[in-house]
C-alpha positions in Angstrom: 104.3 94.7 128.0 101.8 95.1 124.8 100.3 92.3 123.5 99.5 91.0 120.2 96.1 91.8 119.4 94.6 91.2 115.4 93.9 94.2 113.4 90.4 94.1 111.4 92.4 92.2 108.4 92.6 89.3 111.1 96.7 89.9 110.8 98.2 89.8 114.3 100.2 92.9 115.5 102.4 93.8 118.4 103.9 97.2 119.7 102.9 99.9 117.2 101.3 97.9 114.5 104.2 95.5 113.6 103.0 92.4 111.5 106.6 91.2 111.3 109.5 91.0 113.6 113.2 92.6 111.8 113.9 88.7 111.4 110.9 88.1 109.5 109.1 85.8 111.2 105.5 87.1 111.7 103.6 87.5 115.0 101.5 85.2 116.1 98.7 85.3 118.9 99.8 85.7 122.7 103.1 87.7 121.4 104.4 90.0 124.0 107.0 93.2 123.6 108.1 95.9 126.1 107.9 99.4 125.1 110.9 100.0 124.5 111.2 97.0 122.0 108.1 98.3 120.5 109.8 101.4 119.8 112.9 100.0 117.9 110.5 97.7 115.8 108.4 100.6 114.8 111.9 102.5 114.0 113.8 99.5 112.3 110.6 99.5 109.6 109.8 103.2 109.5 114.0 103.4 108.1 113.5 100.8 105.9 110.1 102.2 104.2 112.3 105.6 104.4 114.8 103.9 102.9 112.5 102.1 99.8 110.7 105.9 99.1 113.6 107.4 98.2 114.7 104.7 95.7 111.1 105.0 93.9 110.4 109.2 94.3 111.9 110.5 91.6 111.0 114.1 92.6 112.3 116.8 95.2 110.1 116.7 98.0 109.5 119.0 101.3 110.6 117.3 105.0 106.5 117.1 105.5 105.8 115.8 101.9 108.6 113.0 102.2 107.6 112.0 105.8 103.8 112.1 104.7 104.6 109.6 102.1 106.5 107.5 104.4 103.8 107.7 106.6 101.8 106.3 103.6 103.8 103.6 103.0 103.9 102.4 106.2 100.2 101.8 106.2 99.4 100.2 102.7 102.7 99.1 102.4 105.8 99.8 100.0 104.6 97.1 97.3 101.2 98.6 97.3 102.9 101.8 96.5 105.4 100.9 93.6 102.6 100.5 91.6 100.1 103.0 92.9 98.7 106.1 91.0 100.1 108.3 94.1 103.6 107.3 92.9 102.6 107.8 89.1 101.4 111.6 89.8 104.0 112.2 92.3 106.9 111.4 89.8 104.8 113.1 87.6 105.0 116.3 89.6 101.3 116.6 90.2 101.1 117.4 93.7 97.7 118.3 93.2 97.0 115.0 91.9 99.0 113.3 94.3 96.8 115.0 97.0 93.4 114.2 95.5 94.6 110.2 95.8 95.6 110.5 99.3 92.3 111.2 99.8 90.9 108.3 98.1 
């Protein structure tokens, strides 16, 4: 079983890093999965922030630029990234540019 523990931002987790459970209620403290649930969580939301890039990238992308930017997404979060300056460049095709704020 993996437990709940809080991230830095104080915002509990469970599994691989999920805040939220595919019903929407949100973990809370003392929170238990088994792997395998863990696993389908961390699947359901990576499809879903798949799902969300390719409504907002505008641009052909490689199999390792797309799943980098999923990747992305999945850490700052898909609202964070409608209005980010990596989706600006990116649409832009600056892929240079899109780089360089990766970085940041």
């Amino acid at each position: 079983m993996l437990s709940a523990p809080s991230n830095s931002l104080g915002i509990w987790t469970i599994g691989y890093g999920t805040t939220k459970y595919p019903d929407g209620k949100k973990v809370k403290q003392g929170d238990k999965v088994s792997i395998q649930q863990a696993k389908k969580f961390l699947q359901d939301k990576v499809d879903r922030v798949a799902d969300e890039v390719k409504q907002l990238v505008k641009v052909p992308l490689t199999q390792n630029q797309f799943d980098a930017v999923v990747s992305f997404c999945y850490n700052v979060g898909i609202g964070a990234f409608k209005d980010s300056i990596v989706l600006k460049k990116l649409n832009q095709r600056d892929y240079q540019g899109t780089e360089n704020e990766f970085l940041k």
